[in-house]
N, CA, C and O atoms as CSV, one atom per row, in Angstrom:
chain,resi,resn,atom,element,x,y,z
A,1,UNK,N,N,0.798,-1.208,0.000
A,1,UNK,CA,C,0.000,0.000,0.000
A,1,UNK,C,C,0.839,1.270,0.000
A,1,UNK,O,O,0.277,2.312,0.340
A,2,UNK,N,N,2.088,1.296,-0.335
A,2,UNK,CA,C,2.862,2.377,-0.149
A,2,UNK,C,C,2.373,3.132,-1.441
A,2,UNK,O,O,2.650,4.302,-1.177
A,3,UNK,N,N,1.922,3.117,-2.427
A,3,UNK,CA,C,1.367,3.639,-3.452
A,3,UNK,C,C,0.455,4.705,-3.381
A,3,UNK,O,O,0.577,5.806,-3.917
A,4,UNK,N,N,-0.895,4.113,-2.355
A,4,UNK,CA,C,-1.826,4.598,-2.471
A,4,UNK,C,C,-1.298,5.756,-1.158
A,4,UNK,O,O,-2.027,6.743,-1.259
A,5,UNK,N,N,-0.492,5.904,-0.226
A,5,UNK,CA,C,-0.511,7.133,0.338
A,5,UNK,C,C,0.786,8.044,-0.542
A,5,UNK,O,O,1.359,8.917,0.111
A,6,UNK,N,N,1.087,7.889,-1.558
A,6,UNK,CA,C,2.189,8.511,-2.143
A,6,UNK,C,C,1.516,9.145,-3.676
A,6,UNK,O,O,2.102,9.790,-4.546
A,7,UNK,N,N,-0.015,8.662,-3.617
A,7,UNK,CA,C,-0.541,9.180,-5.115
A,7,UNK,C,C,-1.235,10.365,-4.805
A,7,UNK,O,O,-1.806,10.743,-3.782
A,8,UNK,N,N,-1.027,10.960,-6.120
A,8,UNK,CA,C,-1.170,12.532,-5.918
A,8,UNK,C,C,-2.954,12.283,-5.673
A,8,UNK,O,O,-3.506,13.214,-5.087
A,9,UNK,N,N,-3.574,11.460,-5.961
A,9,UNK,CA,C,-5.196,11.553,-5.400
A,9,UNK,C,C,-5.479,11.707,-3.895
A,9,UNK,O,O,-6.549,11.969,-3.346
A,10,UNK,N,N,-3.987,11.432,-3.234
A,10,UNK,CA,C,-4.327,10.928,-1.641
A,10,UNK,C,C,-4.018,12.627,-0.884
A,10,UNK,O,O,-4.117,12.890,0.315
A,11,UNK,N,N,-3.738,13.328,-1.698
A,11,UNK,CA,C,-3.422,14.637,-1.300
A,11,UNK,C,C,-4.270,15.343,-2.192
A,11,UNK,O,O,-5.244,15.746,-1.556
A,12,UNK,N,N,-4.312,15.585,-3.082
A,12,UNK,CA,C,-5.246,16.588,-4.083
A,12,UNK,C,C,-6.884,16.960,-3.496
A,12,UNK,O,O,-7.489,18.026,-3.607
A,13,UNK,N,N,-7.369,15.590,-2.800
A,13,UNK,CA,C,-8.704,16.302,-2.068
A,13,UNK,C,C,-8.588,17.484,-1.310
A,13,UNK,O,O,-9.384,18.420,-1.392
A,14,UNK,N,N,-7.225,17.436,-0.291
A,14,UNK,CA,C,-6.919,18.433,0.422
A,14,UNK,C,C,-7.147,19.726,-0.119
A,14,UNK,O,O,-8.071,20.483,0.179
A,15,UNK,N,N,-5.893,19.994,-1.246
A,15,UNK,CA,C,-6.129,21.414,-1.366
A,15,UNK,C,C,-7.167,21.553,-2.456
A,15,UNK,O,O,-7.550,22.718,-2.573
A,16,UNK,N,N,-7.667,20.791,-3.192
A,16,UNK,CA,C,-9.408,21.363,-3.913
A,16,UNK,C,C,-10.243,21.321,-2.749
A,16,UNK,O,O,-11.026,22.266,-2.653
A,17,UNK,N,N,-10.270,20.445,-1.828
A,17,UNK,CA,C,-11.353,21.229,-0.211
A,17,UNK,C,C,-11.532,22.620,0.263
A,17,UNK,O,O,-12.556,23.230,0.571
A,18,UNK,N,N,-9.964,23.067,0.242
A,18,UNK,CA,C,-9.444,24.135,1.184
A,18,UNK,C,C,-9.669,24.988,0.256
A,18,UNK,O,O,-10.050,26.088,0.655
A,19,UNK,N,N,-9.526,24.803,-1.188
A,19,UNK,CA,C,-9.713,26.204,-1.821
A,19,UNK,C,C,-11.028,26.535,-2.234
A,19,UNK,O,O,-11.410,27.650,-2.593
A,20,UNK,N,N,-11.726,25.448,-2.158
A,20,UNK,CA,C,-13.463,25.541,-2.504
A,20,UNK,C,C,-14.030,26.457,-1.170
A,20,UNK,O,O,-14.866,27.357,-1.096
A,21,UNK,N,N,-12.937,25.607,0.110
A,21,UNK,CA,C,-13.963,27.005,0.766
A,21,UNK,C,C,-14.110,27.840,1.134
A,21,UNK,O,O,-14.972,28.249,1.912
A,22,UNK,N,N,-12.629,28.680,0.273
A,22,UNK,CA,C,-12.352,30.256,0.368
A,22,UNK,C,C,-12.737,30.371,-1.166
A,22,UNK,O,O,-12.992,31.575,-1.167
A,23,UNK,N,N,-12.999,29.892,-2.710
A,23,UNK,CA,C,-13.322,30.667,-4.005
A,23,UNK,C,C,-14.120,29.371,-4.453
A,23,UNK,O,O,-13.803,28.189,-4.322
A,24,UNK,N,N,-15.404,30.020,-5.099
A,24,UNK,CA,C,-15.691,29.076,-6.238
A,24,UNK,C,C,-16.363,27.879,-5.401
A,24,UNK,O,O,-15.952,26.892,-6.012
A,25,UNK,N,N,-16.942,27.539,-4.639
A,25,UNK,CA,C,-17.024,25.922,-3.640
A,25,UNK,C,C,-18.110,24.964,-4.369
A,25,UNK,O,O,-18.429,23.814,-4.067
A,26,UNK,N,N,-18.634,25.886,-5.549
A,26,UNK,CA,C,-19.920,25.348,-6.365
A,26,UNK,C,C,-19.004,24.490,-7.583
A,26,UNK,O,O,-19.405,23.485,-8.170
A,27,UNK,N,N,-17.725,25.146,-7.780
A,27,UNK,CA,C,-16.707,24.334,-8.925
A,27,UNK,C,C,-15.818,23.615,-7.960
A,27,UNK,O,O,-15.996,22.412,-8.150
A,28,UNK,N,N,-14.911,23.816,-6.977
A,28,UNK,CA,C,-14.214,22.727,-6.469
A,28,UNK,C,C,-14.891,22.146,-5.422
A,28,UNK,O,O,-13.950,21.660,-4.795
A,29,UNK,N,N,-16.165,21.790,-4.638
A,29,UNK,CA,C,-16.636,20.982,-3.995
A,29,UNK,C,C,-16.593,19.846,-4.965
A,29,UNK,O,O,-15.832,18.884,-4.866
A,30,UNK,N,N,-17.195,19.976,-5.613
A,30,UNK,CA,C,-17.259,18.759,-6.666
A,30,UNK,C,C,-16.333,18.068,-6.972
A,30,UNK,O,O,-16.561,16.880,-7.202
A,31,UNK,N,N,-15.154,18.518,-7.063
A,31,UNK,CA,C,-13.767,18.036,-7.422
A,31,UNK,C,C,-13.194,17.468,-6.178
A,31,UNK,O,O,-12.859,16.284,-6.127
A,32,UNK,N,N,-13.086,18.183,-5.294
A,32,UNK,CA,C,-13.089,17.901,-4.173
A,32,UNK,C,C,-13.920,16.610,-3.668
A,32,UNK,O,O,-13.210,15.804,-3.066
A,33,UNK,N,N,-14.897,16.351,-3.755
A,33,UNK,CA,C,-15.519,15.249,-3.668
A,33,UNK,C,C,-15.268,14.134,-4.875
A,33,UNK,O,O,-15.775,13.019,-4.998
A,34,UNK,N,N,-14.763,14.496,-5.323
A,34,UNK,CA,C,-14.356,13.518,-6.649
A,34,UNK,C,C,-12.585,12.391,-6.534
A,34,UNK,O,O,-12.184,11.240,-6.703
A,35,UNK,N,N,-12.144,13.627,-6.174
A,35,UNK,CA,C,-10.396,13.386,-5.253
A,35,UNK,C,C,-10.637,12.789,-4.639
A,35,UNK,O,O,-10.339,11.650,-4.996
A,36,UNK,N,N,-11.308,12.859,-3.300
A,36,UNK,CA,C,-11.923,12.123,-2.193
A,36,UNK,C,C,-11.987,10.817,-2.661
A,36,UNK,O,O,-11.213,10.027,-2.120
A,37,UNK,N,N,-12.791,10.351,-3.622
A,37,UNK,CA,C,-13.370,9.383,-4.110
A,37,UNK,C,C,-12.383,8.152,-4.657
A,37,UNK,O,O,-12.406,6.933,-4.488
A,38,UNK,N,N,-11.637,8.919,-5.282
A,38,UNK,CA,C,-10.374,8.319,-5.750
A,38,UNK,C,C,-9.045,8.068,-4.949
A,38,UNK,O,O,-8.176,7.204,-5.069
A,39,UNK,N,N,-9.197,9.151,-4.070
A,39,UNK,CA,C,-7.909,8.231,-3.155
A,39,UNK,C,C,-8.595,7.063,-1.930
A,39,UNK,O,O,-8.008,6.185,-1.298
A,40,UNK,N,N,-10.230,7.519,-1.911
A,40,UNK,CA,C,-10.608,6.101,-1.387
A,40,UNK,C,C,-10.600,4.889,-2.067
A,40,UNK,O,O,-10.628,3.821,-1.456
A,41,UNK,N,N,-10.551,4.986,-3.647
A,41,UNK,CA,C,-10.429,3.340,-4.308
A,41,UNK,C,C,-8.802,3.182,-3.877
A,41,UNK,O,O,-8.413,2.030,-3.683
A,42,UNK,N,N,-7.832,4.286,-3.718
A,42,UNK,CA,C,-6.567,3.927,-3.820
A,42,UNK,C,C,-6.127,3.127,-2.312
A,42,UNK,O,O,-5.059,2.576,-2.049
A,43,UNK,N,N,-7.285,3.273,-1.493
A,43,UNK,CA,C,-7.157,2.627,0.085
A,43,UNK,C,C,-6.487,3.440,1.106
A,43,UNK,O,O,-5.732,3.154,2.036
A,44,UNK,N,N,-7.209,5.040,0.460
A,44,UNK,CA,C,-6.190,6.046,1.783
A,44,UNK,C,C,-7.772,6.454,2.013
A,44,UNK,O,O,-8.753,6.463,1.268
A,45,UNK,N,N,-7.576,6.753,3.253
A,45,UNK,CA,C,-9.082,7.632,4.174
A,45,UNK,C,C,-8.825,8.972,3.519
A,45,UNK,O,O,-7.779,9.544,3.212
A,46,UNK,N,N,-10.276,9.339,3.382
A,46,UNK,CA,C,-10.518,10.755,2.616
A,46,UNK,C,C,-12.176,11.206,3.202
A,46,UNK,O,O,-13.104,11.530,2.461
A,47,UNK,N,N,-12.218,11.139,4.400
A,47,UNK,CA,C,-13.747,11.509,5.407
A,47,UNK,C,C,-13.200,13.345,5.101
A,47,UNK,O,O,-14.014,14.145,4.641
A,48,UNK,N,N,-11.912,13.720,5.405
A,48,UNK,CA,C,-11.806,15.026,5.271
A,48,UNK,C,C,-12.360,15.606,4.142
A,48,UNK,O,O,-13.262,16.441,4.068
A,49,UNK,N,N,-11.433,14.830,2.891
A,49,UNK,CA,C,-11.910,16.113,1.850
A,49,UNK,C,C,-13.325,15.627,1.330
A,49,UNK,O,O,-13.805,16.325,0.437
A,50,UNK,N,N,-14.292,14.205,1.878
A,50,UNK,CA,C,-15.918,14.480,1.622
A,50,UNK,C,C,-15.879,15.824,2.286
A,50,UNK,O,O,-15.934,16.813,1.555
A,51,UNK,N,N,-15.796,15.965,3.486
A,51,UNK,CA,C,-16.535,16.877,4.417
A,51,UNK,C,C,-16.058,18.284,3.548
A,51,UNK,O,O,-16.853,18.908,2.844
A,52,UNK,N,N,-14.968,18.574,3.681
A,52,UNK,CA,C,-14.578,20.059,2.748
A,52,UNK,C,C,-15.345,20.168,1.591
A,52,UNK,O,O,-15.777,21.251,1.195
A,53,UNK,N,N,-15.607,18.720,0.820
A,53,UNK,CA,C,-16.060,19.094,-0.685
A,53,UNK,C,C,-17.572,19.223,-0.427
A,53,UNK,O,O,-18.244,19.555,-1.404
A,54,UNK,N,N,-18.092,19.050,0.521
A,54,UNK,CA,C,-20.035,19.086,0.745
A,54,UNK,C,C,-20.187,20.559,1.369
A,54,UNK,O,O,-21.081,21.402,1.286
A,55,UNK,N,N,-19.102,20.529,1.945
A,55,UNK,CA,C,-19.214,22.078,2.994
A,55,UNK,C,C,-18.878,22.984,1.204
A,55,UNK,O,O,-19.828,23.391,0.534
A,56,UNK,N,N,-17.898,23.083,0.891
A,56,UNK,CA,C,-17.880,23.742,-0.297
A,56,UNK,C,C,-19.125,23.778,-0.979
A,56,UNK,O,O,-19.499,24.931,-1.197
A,57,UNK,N,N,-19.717,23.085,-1.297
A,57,UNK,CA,C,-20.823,22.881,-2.269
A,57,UNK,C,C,-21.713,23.736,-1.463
A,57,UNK,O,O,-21.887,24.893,-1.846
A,58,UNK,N,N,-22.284,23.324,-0.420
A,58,UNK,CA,C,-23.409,24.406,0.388
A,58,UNK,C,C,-22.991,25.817,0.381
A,58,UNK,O,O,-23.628,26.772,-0.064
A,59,UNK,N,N,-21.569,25.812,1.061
A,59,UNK,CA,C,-21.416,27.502,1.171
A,59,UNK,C,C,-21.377,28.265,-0.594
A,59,UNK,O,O,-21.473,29.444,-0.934
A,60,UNK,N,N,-21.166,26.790,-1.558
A,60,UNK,CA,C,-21.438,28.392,-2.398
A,60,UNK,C,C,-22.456,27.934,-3.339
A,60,UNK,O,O,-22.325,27.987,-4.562
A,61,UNK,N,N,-23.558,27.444,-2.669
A,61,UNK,CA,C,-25.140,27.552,-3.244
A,61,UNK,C,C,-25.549,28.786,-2.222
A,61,UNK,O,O,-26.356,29.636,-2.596
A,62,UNK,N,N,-24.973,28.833,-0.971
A,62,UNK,CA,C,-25.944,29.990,-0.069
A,62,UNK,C,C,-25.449,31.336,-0.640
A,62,UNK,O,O,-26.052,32.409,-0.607
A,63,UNK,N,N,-24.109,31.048,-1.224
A,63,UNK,CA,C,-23.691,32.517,-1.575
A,63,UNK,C,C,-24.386,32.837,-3.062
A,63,UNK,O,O,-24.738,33.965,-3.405
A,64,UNK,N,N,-24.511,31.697,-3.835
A,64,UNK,CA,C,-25.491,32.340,-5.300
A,64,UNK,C,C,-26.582,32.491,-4.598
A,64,UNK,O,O,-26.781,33.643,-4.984
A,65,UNK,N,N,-27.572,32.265,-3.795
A,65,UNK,CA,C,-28.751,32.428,-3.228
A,65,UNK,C,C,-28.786,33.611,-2.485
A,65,UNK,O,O,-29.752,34.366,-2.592
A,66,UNK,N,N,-27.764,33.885,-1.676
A,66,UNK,CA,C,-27.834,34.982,-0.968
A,66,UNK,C,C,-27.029,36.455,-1.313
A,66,UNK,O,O,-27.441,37.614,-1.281
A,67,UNK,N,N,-25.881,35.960,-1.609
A,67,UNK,CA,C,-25.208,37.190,-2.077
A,67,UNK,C,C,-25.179,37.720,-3.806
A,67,UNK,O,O,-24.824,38.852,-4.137
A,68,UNK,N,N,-25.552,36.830,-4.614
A,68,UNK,CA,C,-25.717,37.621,-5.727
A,68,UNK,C,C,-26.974,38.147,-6.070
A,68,UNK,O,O,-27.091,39.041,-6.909
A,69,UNK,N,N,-28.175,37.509,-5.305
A,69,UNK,CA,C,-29.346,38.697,-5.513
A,69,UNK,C,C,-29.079,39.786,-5.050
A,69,UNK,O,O,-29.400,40.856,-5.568
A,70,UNK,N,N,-28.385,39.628,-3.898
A,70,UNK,CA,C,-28.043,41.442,-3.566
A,70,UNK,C,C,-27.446,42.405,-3.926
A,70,UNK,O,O,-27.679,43.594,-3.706
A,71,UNK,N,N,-26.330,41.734,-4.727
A,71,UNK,CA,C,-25.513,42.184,-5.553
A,71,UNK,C,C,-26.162,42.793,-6.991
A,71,UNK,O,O,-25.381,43.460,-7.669
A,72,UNK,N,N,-27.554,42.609,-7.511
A,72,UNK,CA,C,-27.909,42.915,-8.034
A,72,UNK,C,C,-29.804,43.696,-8.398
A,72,UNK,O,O,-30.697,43.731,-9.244
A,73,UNK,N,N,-29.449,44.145,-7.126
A,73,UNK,CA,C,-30.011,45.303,-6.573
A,73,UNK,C,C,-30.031,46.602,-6.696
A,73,UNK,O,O,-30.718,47.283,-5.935
């Protein structure tokens, strides 16, 4: 198993998590949850970047819901 913690899938959830949930979380949640996905077939735990990539996804449906109607006001 030295593979699967040395493949770039077993790290890449990380930073598409972290950046979904400072820009964009409606484009890298998804990815983020996708990474996730793939370093779990590779047999590394990835509970983090689900959680970053779902939290991404919500915070930026509330922000098209909330902050761009206002923005266009």
């Amino acid at each position: 198993m030295e593979y699967a913690s040395t493949s770039p899938a077993s790290s890449a959830w990380k930073t598409i998590g972290v950046i979904g949930l400072v820009v964009l979380g409606i484009v890298f949640g998804p990815l983020a949850l996708v990474q996730a996905h793939k370093a779990e077939v590779l047999g590394v735990k990835a509970t983090a970047g689900k959680v970053l990539g779902w939290i991404s996804v919500a915070l930026g449906f509330i922000w098209l819901a909330v902050i761009v109607p206002a923005m266009t006001r």
